[in-house]
C-alpha positions, 0 to 999 in steps of 0.5 A: 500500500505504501508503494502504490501512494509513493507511485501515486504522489509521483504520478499524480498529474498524468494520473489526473489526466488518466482519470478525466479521459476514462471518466469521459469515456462512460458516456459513450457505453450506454448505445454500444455496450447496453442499453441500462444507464446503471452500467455505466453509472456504476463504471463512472462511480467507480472511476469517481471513487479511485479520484476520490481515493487518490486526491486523498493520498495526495492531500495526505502526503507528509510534508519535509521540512526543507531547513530540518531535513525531517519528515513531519506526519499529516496535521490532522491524524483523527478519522478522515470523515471529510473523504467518507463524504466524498466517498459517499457523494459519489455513490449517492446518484448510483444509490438513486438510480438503482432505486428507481431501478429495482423498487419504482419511481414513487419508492426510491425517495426512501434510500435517497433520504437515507443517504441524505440524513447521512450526509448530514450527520456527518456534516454535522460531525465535521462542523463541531470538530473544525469548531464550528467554521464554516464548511468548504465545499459541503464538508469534503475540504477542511477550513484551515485557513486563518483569518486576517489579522485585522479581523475583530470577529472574535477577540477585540482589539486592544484599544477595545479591552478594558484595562488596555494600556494604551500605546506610546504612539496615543499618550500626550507628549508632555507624558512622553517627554517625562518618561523619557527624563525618567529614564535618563535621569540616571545619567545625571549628576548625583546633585541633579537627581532628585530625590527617588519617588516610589514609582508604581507597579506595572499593570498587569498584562492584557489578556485577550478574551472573546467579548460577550458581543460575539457570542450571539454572532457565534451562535447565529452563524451556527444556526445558519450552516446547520440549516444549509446543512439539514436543507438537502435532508429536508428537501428530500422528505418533503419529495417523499411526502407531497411528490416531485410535482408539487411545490411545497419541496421547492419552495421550503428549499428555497426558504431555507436556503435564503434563510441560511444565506441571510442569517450568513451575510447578516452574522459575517458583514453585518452584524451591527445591523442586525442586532441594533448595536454598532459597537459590534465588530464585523467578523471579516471571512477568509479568502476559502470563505469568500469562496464558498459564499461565491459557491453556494450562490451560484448553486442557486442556478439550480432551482432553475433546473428543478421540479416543478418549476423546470417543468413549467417555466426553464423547459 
């Protein structure tokens, strides 16, 4: 096994090509091979399921330090559970059409809703060990990029503390000028020197703390990825239940996702705004945020593409 993941860290752009071509080639087996569409989705997921596996391996590989000359091991050792979801987001359109297949079109919501409420579970799993960030690419890619640093979504600034020292750069200049003549005092005649004044302690040091203020942001935001996150569930059940045809699935999806995304903007850049108090700072999102905000809008397009408004207007 070790063999095969060196082979495949030294291969893996002509690997990569390899993959693309035979994943391409599965659509022209459904008229010259058989006349089922589950043979070639099954040869598709196939292929999807040795990528998976191998980006895996690549994103795994230990790093070596160039200074140290010492091979350091992956940063995270816990269970891979972002790769059992793309593993099982893989398999989830073969579950689907097997079970259009073999139990009828009326019946294969039941399946599909099992492997949805997995998803979900497991993105759940992956939201509380990432401590609540916001989850890249549904889950399959691990948020480990740090914010800015002048980001005040967490921990307030220092001029924002109480008890905070103020900097040198904000005391008046007569202050300045005193220290700096204490402080050269000692380079002063005996006869100069003045009698020595008990100078006071030093402040204690400043400690950094998330400020009250952000705990409702915190929350919110927690509301927001949990109901991005049950909607695919949701939608699902609501199919089971009233049909494909009927509207009921799809616009309780779209209330939910404008839900999500609302609470999102409104706990991210404008917090102030929603709970009244400008005092609030606004939590500036990471470069791998920015492009998962870009990402979950233009999935949008999607309703376009569902029933029943496909059916009656895209169509």
């Amino acid at each position: 096994m070790e063999a095969y993941k060196e082979w495949v860290r030294r291969n893996r752009l002509w690997l990569s090509s390899i993959e693309s071509l035979a994943n391409t080639m599965t659509w022209f087996l459904p008229e010259r091979l058989t006349s089922s569409e589950l043979a070639p989705e099954a040869l598709s997921t196939m292929v999807g399921l040795v990528t998976v596996m191998n980006e895996h391996i690549v994103a795994t590989a230990p790093e070596i330090s160039s200074t140290e000359f010492q091979v350091r091991p992956p940063e995270d050792p816990t269970f891979p559970w972002p790769l059992l979801l793309s593993v099982v987001k893989e398999v989830e359109v073969l579950v689907e059409m097997s079970s259009e297949h073999f139990l009828g079109r009326d019946q294969k919501w039941t399946p599909v809703a099992v492997v949805e409420a997995l998803k979900a579970f497991m993105r759940l799993l992956v939201l509380h060990k990432s401590g609540y960030k916001m989850l890249i690419d549904g889950g399959e890619t691990l948020n480990r990029e740090e914010k800015p640093e002048s980001s005040h979504c967490d921990v307030l600034g220092k001029s924002q503390i109480r008890g905070a020292t103020p900097s040198s750069s904000n005391q008046p200049r007569a202050i300045q000028a005193m220290n700096k003549y204490r402080n050269n005092v000692g380079t002063r005649p005996s006869w100069l020197v003045a009698k020595p004044v008990a100078t006071p302690p030093p402040p204690p040091p400043t400690q950094h703390f998330e400020p009250k203020s952000s705990a409702p942001i915190r929350k919110f935001k927690i509301l927001g990825e949990v109901l991005l996150i049950l909607r695919p569930f949701l939608y699902v059940m609501m199919i089971r239940r009233h049909g494909l045809r009927s509207w009921r699935p799809w616009l309780s999806a779209l209330a939910i996702d404008a839900t999500g995304m609302a609470i999102l903007y409104g706990s991210t850049l404008f917090p102030d705004y929603v709970f009244g108090n400008k005092s609030i700072p606004r939590c500036v999102p990471s470069k791998q945020e920015k492009n998962e905000i870009t990402r979950r809008q233009v999935l949008w397009a999607l309703y376009l593409m569902r029933s029943p408004f496909f059916d009656l207007y895209t169509q």
